[in-house]
C-alpha positions as CSV (number, residue, x, y, z in Angstrom):
1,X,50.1,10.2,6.7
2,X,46.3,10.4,5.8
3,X,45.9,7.8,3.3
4,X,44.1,5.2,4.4
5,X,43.6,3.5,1.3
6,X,47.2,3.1,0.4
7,X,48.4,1.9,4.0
8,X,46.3,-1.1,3.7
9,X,47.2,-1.6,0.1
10,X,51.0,-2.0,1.0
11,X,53.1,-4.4,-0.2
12,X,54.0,-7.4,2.4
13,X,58.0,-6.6,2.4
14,X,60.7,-9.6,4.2
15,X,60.1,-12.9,5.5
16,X,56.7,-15.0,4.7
17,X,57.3,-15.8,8.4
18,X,56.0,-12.5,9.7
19,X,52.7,-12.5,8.1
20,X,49.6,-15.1,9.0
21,X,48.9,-17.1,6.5
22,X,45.5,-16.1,4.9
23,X,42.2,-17.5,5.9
24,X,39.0,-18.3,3.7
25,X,36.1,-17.3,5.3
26,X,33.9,-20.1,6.4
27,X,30.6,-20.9,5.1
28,X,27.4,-20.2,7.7
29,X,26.1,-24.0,8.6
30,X,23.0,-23.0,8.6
31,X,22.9,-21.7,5.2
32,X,25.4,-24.0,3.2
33,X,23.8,-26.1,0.5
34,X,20.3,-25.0,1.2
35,X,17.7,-25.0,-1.5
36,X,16.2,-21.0,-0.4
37,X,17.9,-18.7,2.1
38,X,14.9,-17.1,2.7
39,X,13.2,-20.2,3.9
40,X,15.9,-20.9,6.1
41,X,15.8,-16.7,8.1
42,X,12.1,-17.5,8.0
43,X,12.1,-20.3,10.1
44,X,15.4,-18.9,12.7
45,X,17.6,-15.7,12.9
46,X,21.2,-15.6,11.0
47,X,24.1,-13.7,12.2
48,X,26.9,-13.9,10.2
49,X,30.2,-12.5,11.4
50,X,32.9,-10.8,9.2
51,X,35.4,-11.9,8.0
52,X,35.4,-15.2,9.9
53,X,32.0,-15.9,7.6
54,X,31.7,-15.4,3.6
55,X,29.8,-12.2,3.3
56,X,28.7,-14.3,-0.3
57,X,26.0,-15.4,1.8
58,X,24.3,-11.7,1.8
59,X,24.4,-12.0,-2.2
60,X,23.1,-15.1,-2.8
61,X,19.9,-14.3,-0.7
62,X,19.7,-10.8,-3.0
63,X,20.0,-13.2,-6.0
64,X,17.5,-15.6,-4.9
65,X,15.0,-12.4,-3.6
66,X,15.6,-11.7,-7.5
67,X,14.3,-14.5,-9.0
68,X,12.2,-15.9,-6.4
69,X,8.5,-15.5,-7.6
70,X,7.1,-14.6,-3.9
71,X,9.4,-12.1,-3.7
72,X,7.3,-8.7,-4.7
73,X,10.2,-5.7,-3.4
74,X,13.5,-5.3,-2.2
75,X,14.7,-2.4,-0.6
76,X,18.6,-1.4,0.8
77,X,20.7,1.0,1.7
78,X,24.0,1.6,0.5
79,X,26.7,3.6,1.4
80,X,30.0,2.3,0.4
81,X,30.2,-0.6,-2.9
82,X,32.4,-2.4,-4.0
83,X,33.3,-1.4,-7.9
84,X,31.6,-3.9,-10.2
85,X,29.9,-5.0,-7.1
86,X,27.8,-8.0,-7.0
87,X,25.2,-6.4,-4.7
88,X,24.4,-3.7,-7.7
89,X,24.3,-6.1,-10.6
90,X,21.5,-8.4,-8.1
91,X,19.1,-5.7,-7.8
92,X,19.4,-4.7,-11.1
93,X,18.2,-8.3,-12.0
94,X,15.5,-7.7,-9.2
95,X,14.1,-5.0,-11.3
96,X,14.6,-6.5,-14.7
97,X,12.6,-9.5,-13.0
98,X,9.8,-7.2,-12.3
99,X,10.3,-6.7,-8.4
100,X,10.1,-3.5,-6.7
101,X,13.4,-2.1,-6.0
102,X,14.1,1.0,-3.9
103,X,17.2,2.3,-3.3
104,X,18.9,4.6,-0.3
105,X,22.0,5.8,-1.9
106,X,24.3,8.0,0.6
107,X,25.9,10.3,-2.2
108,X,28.3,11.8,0.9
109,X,30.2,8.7,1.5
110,X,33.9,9.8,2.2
111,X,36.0,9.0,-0.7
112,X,32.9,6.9,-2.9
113,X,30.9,10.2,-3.6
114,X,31.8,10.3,-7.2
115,X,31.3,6.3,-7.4
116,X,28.2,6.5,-5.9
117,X,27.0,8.7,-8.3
118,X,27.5,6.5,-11.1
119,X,26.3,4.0,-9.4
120,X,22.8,5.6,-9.1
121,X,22.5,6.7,-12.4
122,X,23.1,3.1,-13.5
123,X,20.1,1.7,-11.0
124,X,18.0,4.2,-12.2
125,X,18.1,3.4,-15.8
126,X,17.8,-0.3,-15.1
127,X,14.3,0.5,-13.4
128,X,15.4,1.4,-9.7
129,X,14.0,3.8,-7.5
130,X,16.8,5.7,-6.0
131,X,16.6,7.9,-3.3
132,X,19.6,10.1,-2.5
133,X,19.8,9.9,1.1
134,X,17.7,12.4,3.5
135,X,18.5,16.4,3.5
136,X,20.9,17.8,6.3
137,X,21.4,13.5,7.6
138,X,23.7,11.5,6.1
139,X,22.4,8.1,6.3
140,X,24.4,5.8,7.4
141,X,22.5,2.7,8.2
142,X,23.1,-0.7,6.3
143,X,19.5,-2.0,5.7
144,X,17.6,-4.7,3.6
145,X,14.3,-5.3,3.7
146,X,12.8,-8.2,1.5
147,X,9.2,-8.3,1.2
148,X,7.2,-11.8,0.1
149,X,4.0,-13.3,-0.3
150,X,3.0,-16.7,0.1
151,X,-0.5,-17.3,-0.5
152,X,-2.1,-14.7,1.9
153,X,0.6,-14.6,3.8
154,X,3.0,-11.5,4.0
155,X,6.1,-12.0,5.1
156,X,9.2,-9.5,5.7
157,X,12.6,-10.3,5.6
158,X,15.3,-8.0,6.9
159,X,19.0,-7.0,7.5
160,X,20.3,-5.0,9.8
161,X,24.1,-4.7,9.6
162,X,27.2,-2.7,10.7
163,X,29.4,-2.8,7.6
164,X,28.5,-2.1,4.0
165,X,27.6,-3.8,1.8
166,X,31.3,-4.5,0.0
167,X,32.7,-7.4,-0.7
168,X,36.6,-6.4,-0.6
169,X,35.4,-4.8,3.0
170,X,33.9,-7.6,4.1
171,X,37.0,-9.3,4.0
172,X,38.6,-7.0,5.9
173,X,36.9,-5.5,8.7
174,X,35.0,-7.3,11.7
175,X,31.4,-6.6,11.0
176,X,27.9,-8.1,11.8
177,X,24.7,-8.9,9.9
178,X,21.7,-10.0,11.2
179,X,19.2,-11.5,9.2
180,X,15.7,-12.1,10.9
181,X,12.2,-12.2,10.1
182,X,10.9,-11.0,13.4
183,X,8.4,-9.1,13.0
184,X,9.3,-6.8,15.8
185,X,12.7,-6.0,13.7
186,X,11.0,-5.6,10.7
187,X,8.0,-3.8,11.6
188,X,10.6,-1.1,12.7
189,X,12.6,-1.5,9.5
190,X,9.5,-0.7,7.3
191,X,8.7,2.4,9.2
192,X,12.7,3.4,8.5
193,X,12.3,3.1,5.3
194,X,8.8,5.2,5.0
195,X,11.5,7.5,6.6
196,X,13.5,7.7,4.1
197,X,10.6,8.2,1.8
198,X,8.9,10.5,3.9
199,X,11.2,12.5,5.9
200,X,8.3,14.2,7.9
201,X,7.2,11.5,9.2
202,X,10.6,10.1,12.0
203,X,8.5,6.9,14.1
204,X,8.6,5.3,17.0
205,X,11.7,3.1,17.7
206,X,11.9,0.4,20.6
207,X,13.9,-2.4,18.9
208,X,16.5,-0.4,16.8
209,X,18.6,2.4,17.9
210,X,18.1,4.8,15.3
211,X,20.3,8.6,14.9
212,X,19.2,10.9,15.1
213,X,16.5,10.0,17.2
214,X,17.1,7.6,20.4
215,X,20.4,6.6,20.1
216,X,21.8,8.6,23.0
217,X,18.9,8.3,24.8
218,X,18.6,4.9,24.8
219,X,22.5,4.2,25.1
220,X,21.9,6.7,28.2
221,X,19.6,4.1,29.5
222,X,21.6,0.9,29.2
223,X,24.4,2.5,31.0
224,X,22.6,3.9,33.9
225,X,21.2,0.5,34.2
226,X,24.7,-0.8,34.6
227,X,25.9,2.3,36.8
228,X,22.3,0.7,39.3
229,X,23.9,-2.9,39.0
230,X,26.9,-1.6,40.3
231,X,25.8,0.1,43.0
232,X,23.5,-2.6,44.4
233,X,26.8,-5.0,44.0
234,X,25.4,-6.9,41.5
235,X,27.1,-7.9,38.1
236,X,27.5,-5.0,36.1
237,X,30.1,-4.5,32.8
238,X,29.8,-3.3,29.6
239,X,31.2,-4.4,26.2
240,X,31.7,-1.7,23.8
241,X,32.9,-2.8,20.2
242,X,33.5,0.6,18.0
243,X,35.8,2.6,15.8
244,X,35.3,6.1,17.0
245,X,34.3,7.6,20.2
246,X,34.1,11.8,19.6
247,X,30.5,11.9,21.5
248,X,31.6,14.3,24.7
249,X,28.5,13.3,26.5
250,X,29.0,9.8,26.0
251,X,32.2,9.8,26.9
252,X,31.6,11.7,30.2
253,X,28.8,9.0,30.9
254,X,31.3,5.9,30.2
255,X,33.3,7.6,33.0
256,X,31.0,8.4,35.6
257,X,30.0,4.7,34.9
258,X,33.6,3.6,35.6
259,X,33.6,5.8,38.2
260,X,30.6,3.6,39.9
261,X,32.7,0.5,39.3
C-alpha cells in the first residue's frame, strides 16, 4: 500500500488506552511574550525543534518581518504548504506593506504540484516575485532570509530548516529550524539565493552544505575525519538523523567507516 497520506489519516480504532495522549507543543522561552522576534535572533541564535516546539513561532516572525518598518525584503523558499497556509497569507501582507518579497516555489513537489501552482499564481498577483525553482534541480532547501535596516545598519536575518514550511507537518514530523543572524550563515544564504536568481552564477560554500555542489564532498570529509579518530583510538562516532539513504557512495563510505570502528 502506497498511500501515504491516508495511512496517517487513519482512524484511531479500540481502546483510548493504546494511544498517547496528545501533546501541545511548547512555546520557545526565548521567544514567548517578546515585544520583536527579530530583536531577540539578533542578539542570540534560535533553534526550535518540531514538534516538541510550536512551529507558530516561524509565523509570527514572517508577520512581524511584515509590518515591521526596518524590514525592506523577505525572501523563502517553499516546497510543500499547508492549504490556506499562514506562511502564504504573511508574505502576501509583506508585499501589500510595500516590502520586497521573492519567492522560490518548487512546482515538482510530490503530490502538491498542482497546489503549488495555485499558490504561485496567487503570490504573484498580490505583488510577489515568484521564481519557479531552477531548470534540471529541484530545490529542495527550506530558506528565509529577512533583510533590515536600522539606521545605517544592515542587518540579515535567516532560516535554515529541514522541514517545510507547513503547519499540519510541523506537528507531525521531527524537524529543525535555525534562526541566526550570523553573518557567516547569512552571507552564504544571500549568495543561495543570487542562485536561485542567477543560476550561472553556483558560489562558494563553507558554512552550508549545499546539493548539488559540496554536499558529498564535504560529508566525505567529516567521515574520514571520524574513520582518523578511530584509527588513532581516539573518540570517534557519528550521529546520523535521516529518512532516506539511496546514495551508493555514501553508503559504501558509512561502511568502510564502521569497518574502522
Amino acid at each position: 500500500y502506497n498511500n501515504q497520506k491516508d495511512l496517517m489519516s487513519f482512524p484511531n480504532i479500540g481502546s483510548k488506552t493504546l494511544s498517547y495522549k496528545r501533546q501541545p507543543p511548547n512555546r520557545h522561552r526565548a521567544l514567548h511574550n517578546q515585544r520583536s522576534l527579530l530583536d531577540v535572533i539578533q542578539k542570540k541564535d534560535i533553534l526550535l525543534h518540531y514538534p516538541y516546539q510550536a512551529f507558530s513561532h516561524t509565523i509570527d516572525i514572517l508577520r512581524e518581518a511584515a509590518i515591521d518598518p526596518s524590514v525592506s525584503a523577505i525572501k523563502i523558499n517553499l516546497y510543500r504548504i499547508a492549504q490556506n497556509s499562514k506562511i502564504i497569507n504573511a508574505l502576501i501582507n509583506a508585499s501589500k506593506n510595500g516590502k520586497e518579497v521573492t519567492v522560490i516555489v518548487e512546482l515538482r513537489a510530490r503530490f502538491d504540484e498542482e497546489y503549488n501552482i495555485e499558490c504561485s499564481r496567487r503570490l504573484q498577483e498580490n505583488g510577489v516575485k515568484v521564481i519557479s525553482g531552477v531548470e534540471g534541480l529541484k530545490v529542495h532547501a527550506k530558506l528565509i532570509l529577512i533583510s533590515r535596516k536600522i539606521g545605517t545598519k544592515k542587518i540579515d536575518i535567516a532560516h535554515i530548516g529541514t522541514g517545510n514550511f507547513h503547519e499540519g507537518n510541523a506537528k507531525i514530523y521531527t524537524d529543525l529550524s535555525l534562526w541566526t543572524a550570523d553573518t557567516r550563515i547569512t552571507s552564504e544564504v544571500i549568495r543561495l539565493f543570487d542562485f536561485f536568481h542567477f543560476n550561472y552564477k553556483p558560489g562558494i560554500y563553507r558554512e552550508l552544505l549545499v546539493s548539488p555542489f559540496n554536499t558529498r564532498r564535504r560529508l566525505f570529509e567529516l567521515i574520514d575525519m571520524e574513520i582518523k579518530n578511530a584509527k588513532e583510538a581516539k573518540p570517534a562516532y557519528m550521529i546520523i538523523k535521516l529518512n532516506n539513504l539511496v546514495d551508493e557512495e555514501l553508503i559504501r563510505k558509512l561502511y568502510k567507516a564502521s569497518q574502522a570502528g
